[in-house]
PASEBA-1860 file (N, C-alpha, C; in nm, 3 decimals):
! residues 236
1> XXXXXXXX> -8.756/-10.602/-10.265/-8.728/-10.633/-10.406/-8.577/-10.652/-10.423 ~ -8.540/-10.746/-10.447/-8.425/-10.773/-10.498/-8.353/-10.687/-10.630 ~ -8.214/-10.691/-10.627/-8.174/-10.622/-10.745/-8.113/-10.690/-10.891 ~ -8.220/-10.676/-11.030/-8.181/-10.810/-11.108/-8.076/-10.772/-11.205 ~ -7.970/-10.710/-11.154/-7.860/-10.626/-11.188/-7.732/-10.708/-11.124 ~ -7.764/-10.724/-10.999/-7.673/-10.762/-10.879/-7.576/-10.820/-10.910 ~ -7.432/-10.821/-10.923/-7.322/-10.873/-10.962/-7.309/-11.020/-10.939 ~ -7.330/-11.167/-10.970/-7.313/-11.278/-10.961/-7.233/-11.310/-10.880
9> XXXXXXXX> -7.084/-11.211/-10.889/-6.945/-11.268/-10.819/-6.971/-11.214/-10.676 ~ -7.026/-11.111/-10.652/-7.081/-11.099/-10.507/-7.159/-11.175/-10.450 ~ -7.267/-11.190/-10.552/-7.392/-11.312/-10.413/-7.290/-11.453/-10.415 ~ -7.218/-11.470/-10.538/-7.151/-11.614/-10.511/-7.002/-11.598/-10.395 ~ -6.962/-11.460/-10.382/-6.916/-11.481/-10.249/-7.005/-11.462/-10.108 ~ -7.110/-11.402/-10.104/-7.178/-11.390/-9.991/-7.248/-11.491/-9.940 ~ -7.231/-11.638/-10.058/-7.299/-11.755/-10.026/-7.174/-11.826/-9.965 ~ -7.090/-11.862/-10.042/-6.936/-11.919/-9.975/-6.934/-11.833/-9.822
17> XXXXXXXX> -6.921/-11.735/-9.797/-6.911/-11.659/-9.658/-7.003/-11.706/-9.576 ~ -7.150/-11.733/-9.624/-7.221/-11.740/-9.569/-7.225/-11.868/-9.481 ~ -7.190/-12.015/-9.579/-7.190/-12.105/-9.553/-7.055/-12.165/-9.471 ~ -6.937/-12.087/-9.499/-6.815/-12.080/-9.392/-6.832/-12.024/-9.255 ~ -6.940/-11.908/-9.265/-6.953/-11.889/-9.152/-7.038/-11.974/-9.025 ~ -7.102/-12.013/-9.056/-7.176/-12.144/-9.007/-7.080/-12.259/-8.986 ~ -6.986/-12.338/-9.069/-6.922/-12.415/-9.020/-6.801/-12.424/-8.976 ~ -6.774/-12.262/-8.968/-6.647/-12.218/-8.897/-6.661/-12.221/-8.725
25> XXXXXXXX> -6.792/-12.145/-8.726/-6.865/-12.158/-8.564/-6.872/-12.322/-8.492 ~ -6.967/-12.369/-8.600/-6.992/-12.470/-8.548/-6.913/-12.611/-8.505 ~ -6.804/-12.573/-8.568/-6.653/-12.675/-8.569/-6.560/-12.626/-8.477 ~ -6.555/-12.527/-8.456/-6.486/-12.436/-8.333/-6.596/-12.503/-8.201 ~ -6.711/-12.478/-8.174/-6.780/-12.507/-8.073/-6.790/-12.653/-8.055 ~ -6.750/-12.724/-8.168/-6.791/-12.879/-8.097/-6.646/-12.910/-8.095 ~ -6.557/-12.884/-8.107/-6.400/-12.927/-8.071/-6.359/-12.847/-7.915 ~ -6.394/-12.720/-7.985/-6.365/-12.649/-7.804/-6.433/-12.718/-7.712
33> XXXXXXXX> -6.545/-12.722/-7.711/-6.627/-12.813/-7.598/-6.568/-12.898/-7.581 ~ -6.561/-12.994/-7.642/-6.510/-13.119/-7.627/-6.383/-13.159/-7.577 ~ -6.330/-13.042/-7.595/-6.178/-13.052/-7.576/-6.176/-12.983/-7.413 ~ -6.290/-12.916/-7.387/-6.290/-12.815/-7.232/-6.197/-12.724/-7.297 ~ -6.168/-12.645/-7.367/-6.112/-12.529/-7.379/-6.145/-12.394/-7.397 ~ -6.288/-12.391/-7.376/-6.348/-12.249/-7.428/-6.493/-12.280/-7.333 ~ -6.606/-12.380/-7.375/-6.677/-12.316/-7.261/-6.692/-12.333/-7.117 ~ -6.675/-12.276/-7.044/-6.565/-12.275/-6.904/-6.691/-12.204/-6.806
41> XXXXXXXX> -6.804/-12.242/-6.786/-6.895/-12.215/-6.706/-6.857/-12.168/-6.536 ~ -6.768/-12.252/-6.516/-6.713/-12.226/-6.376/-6.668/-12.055/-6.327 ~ -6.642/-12.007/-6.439/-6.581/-11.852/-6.409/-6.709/-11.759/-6.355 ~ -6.863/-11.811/-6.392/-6.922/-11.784/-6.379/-6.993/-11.750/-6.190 ~ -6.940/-11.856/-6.129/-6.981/-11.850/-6.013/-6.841/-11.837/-5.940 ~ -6.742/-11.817/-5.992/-6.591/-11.779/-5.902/-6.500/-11.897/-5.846 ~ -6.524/-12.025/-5.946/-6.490/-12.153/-5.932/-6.343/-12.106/-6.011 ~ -6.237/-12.226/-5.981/-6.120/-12.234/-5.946/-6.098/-12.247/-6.191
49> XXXXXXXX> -6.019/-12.155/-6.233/-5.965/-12.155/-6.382/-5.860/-12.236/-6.410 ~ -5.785/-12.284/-6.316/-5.670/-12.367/-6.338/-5.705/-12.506/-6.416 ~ -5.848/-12.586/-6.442/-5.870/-12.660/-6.552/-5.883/-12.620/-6.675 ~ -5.922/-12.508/-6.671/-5.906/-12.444/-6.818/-5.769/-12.441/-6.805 ~ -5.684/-12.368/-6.738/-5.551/-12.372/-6.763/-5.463/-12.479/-6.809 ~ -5.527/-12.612/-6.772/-5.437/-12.751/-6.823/-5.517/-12.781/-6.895 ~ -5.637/-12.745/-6.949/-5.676/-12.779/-7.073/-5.607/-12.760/-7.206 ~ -5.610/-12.595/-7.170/-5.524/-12.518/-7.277/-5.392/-12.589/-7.324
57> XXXXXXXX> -5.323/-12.625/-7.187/-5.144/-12.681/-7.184/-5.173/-12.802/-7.282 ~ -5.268/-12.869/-7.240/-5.268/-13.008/-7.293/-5.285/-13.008/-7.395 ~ -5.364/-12.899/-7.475/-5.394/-12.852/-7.629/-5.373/-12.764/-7.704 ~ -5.181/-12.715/-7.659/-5.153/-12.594/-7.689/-5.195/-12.557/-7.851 ~ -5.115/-12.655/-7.937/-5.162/-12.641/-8.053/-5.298/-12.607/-8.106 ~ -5.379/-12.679/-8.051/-5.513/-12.717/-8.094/-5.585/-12.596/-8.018 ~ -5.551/-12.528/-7.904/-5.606/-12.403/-7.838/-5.595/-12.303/-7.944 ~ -5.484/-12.273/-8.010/-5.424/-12.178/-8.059/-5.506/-12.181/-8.172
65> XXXXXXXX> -5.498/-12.306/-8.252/-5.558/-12.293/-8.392/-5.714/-12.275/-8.390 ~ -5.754/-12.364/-8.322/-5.916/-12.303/-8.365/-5.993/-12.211/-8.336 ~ -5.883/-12.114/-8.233/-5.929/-11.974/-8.225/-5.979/-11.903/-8.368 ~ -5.846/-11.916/-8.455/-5.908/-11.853/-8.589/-6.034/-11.858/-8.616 ~ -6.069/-12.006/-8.610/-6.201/-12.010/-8.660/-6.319/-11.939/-8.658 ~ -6.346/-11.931/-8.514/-6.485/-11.778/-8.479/-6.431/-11.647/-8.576 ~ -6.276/-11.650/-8.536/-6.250/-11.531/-8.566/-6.277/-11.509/-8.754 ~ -6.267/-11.592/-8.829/-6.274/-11.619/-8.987/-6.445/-11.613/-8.991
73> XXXXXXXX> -6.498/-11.667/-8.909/-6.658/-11.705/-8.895/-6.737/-11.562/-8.866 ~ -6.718/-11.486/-8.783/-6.764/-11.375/-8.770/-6.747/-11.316/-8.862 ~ -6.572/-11.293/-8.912/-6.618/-11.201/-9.047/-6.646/-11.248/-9.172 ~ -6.728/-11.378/-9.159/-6.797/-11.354/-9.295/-6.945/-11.343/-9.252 ~ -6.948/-11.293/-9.128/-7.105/-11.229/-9.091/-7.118/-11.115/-9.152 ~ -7.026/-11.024/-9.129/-7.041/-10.888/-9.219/-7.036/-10.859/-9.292 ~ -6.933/-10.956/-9.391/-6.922/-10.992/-9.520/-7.063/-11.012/-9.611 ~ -7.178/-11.122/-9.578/-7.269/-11.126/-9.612/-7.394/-11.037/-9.561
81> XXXXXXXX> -7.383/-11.005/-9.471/-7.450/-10.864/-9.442/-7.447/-10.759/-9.523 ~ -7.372/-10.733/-9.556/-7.324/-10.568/-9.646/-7.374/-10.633/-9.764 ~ -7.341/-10.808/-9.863/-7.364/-10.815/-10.009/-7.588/-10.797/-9.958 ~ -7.632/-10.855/-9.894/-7.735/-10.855/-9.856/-7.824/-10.705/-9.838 ~ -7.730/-10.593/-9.787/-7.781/-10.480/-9.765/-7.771/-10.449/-9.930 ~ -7.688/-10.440/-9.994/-7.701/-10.427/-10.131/-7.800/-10.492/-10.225 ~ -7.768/-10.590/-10.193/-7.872/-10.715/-10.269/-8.049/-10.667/-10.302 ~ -8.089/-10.587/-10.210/-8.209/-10.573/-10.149/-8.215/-10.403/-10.189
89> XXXXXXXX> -8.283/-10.382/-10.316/-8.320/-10.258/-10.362/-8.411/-10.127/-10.276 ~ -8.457/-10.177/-10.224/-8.586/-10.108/-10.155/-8.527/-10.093/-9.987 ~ -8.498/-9.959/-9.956/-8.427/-9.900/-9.835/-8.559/-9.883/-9.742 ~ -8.497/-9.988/-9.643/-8.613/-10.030/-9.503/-8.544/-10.026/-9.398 ~ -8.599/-9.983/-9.260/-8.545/-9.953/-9.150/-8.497/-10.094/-9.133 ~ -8.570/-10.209/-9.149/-8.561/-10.337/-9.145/-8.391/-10.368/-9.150 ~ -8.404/-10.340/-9.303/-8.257/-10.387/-9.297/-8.085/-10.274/-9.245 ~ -8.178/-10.166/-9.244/-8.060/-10.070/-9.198/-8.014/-10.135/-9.042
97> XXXXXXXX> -8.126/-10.139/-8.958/-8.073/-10.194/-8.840/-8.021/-10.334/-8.829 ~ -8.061/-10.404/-8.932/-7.945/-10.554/-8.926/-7.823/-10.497/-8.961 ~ -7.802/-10.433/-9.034/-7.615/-10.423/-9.073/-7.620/-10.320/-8.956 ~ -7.657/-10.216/-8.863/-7.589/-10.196/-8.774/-7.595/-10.268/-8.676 ~ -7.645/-10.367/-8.654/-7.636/-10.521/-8.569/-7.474/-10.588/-8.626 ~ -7.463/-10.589/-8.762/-7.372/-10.690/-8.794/-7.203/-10.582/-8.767 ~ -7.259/-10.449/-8.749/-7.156/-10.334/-8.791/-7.101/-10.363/-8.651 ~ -7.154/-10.323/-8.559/-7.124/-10.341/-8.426/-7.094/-10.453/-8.375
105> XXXXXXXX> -7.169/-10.597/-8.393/-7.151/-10.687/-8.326/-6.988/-10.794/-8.377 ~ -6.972/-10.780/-8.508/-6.841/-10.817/-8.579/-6.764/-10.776/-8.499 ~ -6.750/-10.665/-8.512/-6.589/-10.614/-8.493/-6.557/-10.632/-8.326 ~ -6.691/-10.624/-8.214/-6.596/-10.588/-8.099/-6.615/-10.747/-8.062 ~ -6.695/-10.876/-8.153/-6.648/-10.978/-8.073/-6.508/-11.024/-8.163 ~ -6.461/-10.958/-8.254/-6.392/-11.024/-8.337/-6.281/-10.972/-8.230 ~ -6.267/-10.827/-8.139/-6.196/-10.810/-8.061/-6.122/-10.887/-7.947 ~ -6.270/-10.941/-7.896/-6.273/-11.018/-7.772/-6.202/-11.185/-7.810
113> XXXXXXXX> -6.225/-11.214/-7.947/-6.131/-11.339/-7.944/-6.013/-11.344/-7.990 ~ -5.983/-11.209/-8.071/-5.849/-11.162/-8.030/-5.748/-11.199/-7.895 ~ -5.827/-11.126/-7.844/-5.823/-11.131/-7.657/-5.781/-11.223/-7.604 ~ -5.859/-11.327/-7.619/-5.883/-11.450/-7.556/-5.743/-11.525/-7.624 ~ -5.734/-11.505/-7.784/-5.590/-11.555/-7.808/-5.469/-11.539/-7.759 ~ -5.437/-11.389/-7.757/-5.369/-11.345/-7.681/-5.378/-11.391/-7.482 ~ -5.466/-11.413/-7.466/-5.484/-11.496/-7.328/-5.409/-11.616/-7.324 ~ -5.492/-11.659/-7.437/-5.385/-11.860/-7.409/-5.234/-11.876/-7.451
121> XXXXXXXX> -5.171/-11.767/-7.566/-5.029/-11.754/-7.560/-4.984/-11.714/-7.432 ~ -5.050/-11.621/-7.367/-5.002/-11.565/-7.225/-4.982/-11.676/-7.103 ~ -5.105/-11.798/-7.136/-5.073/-11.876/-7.049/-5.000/-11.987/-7.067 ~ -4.928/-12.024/-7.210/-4.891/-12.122/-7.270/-4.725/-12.042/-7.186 ~ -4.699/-11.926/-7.275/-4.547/-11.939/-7.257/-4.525/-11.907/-7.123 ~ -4.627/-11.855/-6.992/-4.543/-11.790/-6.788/-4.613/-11.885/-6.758 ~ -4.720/-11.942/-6.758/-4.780/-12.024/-6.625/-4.651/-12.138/-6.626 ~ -4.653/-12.173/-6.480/-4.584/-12.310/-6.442/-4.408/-12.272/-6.389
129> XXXXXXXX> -4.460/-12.084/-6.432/-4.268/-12.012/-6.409/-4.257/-12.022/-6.238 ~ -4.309/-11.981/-6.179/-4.321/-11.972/-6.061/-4.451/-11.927/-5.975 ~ -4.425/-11.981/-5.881/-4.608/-11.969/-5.808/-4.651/-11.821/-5.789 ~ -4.535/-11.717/-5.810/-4.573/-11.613/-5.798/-4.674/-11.517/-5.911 ~ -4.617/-11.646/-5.997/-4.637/-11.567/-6.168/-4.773/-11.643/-6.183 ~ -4.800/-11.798/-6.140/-4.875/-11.851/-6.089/-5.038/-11.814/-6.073 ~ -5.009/-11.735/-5.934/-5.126/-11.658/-5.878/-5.144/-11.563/-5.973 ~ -5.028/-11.475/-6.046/-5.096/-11.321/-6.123/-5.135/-11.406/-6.236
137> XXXXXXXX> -5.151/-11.480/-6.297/-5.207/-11.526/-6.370/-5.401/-11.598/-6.408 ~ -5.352/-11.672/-6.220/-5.490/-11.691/-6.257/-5.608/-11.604/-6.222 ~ -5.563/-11.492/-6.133/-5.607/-11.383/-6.117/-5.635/-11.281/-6.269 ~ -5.564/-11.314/-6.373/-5.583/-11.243/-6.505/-5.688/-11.331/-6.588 ~ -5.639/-11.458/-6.581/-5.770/-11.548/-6.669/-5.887/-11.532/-6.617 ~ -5.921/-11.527/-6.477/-6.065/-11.529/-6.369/-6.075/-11.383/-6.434 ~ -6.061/-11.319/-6.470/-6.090/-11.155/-6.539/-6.121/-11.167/-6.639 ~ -6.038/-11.227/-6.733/-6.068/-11.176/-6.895/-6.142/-11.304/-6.937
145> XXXXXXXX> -6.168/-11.406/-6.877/-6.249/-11.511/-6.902/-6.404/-11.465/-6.876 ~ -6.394/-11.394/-6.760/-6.562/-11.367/-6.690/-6.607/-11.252/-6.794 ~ -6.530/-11.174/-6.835/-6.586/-11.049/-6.924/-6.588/-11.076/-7.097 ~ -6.530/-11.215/-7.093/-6.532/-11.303/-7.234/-6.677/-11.354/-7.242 ~ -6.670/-11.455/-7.155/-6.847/-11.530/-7.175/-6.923/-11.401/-7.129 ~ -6.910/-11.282/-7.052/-7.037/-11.223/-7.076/-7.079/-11.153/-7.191 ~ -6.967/-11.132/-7.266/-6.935/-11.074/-7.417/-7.001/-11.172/-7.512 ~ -6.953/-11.310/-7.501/-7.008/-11.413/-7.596/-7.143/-11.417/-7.546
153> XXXXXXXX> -7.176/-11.430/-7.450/-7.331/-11.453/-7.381/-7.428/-11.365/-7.398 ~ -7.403/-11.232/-7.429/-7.485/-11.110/-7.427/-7.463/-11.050/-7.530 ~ -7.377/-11.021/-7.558/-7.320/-10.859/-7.686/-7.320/-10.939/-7.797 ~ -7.223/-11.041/-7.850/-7.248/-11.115/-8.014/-7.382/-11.184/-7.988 ~ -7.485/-11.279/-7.956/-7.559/-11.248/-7.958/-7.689/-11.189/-7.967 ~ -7.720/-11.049/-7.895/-7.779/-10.919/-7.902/-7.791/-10.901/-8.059 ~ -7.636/-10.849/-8.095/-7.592/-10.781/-8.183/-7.609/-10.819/-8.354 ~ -7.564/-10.964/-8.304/-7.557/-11.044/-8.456/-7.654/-11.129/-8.505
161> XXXXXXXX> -7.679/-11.174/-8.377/-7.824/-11.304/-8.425/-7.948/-11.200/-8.403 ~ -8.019/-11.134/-8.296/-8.117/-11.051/-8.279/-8.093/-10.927/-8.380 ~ -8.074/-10.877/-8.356/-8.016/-10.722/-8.471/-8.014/-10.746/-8.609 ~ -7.903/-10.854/-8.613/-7.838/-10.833/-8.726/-7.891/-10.946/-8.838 ~ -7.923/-11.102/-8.807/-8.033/-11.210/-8.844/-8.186/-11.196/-8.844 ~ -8.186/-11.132/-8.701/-8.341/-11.119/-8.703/-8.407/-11.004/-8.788 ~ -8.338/-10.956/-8.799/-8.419/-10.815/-8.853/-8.359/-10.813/-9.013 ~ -8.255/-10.894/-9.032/-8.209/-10.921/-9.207/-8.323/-10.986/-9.214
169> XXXXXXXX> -8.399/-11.127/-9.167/-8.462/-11.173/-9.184/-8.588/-11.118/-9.268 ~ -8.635/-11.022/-9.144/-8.768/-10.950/-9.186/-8.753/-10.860/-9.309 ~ -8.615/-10.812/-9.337/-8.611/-10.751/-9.474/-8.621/-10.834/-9.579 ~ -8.572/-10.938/-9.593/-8.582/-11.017/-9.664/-8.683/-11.113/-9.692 ~ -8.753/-11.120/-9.585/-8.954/-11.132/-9.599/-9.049/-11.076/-9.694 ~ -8.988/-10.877/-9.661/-9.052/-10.799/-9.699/-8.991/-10.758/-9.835 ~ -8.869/-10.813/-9.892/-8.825/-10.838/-10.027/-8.846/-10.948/-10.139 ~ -8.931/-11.044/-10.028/-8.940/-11.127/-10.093/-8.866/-11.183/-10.191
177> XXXXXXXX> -8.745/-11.248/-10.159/-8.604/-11.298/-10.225/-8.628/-11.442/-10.183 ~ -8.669/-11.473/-10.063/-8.623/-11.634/-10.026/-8.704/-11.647/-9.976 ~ -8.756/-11.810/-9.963/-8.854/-11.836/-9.911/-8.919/-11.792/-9.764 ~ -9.077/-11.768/-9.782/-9.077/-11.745/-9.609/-9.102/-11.802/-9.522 ~ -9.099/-11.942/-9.531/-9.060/-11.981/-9.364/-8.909/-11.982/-9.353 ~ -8.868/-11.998/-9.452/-8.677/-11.971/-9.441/-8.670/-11.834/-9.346 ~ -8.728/-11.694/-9.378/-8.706/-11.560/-9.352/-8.816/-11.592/-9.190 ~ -8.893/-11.644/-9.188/-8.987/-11.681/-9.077/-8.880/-11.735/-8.973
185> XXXXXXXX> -8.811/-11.841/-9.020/-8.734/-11.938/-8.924/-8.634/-11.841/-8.869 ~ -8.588/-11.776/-8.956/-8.424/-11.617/-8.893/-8.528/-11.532/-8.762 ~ -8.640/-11.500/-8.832/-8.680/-11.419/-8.716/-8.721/-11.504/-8.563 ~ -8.750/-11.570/-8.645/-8.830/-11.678/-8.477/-8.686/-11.743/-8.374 ~ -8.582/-11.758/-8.458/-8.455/-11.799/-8.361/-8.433/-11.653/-8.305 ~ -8.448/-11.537/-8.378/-8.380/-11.409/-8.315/-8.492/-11.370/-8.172 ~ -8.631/-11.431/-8.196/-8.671/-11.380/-8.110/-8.652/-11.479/-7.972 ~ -8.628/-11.592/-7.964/-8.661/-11.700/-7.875/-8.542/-11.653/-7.851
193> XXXXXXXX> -8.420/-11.600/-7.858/-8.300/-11.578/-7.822/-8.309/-11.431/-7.742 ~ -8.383/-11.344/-7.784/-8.429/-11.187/-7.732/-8.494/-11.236/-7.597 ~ -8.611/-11.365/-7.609/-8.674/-11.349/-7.468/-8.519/-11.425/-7.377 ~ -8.470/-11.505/-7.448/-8.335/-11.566/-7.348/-8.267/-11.481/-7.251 ~ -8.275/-11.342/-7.280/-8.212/-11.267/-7.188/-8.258/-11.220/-7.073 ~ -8.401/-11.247/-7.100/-8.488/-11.234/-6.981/-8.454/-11.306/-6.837 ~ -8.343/-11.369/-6.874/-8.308/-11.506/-6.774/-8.260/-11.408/-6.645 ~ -8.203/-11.301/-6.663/-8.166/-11.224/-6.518/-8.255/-11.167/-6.451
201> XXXXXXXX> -8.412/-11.180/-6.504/-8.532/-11.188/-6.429/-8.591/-11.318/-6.394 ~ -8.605/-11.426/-6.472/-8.624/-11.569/-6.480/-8.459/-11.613/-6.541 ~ -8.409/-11.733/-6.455/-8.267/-11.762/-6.477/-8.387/-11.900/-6.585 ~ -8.477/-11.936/-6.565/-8.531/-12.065/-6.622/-8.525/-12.007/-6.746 ~ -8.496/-11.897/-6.787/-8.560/-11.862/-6.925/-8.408/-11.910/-7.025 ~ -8.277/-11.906/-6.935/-8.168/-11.959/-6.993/-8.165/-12.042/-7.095 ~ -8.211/-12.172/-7.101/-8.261/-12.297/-7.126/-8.299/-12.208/-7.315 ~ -8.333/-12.101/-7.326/-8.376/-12.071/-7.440/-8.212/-12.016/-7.563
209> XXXXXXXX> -8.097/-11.969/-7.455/-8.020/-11.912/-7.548/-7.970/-12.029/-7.621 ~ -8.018/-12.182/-7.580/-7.954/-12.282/-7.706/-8.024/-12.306/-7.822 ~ -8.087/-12.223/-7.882/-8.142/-12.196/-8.042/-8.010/-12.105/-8.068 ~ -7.899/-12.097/-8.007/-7.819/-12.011/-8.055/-7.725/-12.071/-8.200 ~ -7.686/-12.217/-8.186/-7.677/-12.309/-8.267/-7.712/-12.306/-8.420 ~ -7.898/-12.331/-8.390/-7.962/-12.288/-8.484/-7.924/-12.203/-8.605 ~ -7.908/-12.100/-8.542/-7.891/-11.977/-8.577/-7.757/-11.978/-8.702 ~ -7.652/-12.072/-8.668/-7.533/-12.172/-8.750/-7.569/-12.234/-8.917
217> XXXXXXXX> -7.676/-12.276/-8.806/-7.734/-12.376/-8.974/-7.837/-12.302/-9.043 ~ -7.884/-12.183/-9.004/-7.984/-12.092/-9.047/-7.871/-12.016/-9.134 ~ -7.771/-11.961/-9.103/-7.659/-11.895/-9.163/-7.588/-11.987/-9.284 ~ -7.598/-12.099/-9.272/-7.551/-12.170/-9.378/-7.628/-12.218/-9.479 ~ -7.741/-12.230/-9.452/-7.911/-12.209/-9.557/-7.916/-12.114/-9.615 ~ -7.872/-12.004/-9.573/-7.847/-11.885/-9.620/-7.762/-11.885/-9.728 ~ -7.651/-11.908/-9.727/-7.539/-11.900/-9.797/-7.592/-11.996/-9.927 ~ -7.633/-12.090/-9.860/-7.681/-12.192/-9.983/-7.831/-12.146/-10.129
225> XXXXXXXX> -7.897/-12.020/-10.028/-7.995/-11.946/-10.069/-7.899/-11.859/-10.246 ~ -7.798/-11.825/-10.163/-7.726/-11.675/-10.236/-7.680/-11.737/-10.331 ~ -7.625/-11.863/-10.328/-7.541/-11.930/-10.438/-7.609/-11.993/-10.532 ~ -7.730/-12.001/-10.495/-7.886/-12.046/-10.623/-7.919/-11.888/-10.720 ~ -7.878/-11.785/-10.581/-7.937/-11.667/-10.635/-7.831/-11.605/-10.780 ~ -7.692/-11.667/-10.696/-7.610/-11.639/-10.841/-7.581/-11.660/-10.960 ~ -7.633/-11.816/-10.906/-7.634/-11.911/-11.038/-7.760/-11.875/-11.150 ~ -7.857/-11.805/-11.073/-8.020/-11.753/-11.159/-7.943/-11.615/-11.216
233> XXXX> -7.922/-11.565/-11.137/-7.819/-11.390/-11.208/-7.739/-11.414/-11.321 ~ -7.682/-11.540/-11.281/-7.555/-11.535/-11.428/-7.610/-11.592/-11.539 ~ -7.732/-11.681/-11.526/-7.801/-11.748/-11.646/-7.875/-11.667/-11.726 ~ -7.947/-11.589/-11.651/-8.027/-11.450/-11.657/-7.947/-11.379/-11.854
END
């Protein structure tokens, strides 16, 4: 059950958040890609980082800036999480464990691209000083790169889309606020993403963590949900 009290200026920011967060991700991922600056598969099997390294050089600017973006994008995951845990009158395990999905999974990837920023200033201003500085370098990116994608690959993920989507979802089913194949569609990406991990028993099962996407424009449906919901609250 929804709450027909609920402050307008909240769901109308938890819809703006909602819908930034989706195209904060999704504009970060199709420029990084494109640009080779972020997804860097090679670290994965112990292949040589020095193309990421002249990726980065070649896009110092453009490395630097659209880091923000995940980083602005994630937190308006929690942002709309918390107006959502509120939003929703009726206290369900359902939704307690999405916000500790969104509690946990925010903050330590918001850490990790911290990290990673701090990585590409590191390699913008020593690489190229000397071959000595050279080697300790790419010996530091082959590190904090491999424990990056397993962070992005596993833990935000886990945390935010399974936990924290999937299981908002089902509260919001069982609140009946928004439509349900809308609340149907959150759970069914969280789960096709849950069996994805299965891939370190079946690697074929990989092929499934790209509903991760999805999950983007499901978040921005969302947002678009909250901002109908505010506009009905304030007419109210």
């Amino acid at each position: 059950m929804k709450n027909e009290h609920f402050p307008s200026a909240l769901l109308r920011l938890g819809g703006i958040a909602g819908i930034l967060a989706g195209v904060f991700v999704i504009t970060f991922a199709l420029i990084a890609d494109s640009n080779h600056i972020f997804f860097f598969q090679d670290v994965y099997s112990g292949g040589s980082v020095e193309p990421w390294i002249i990726n980065v050089q070649a896009s110092a600017a453009l490395s630097k800036f659209i880091m923000a973006l995940p980083i602005l994008g994630f937190s308006c995951f929690l942002i709309v999480g918390k107006i959502l845990y509120q939003y929703m009158e009726e206290n369900n395990w359902q939704k307690n464990l999405a916000i500790v999905g969104y509690s946990i999974g925010v903050p330590v990837s918001i850490v990790m691209w911290i990290l990673q920023l701090s990585l590409m200033n590191h390699v913008l201003l020593n690489y190229g000083q000397s071959p000595e500085m050279d080697i300790q370098i790419n010996s530091q990116v082959s590190l904090v790169l491999f424990f990056f994608h397993i962070t992005n690959d596993v833990f935000g993920p886990l945390f935010i889309i399974v936990l924290g989507s999937g299981f908002m979802a089902w509260a919001l089913l069982k609140a009946e606020i928004f439509p349900k194949w809308f609340c149907y569609t959150g759970m069914l990406i969280a789960l096709v993403l849950a069996i994805s991990f299965l891939s370190v028993i079946n690697p074929a099962l990989r092929v499934l963590s790209n509903v991760a996407p999805l999950h983007m424009l499901w978040f921005i449906l969302l947002g678009v949900f909250l901002l109908k919901s505010a506009k009905r609250n304030a007419s109210d």
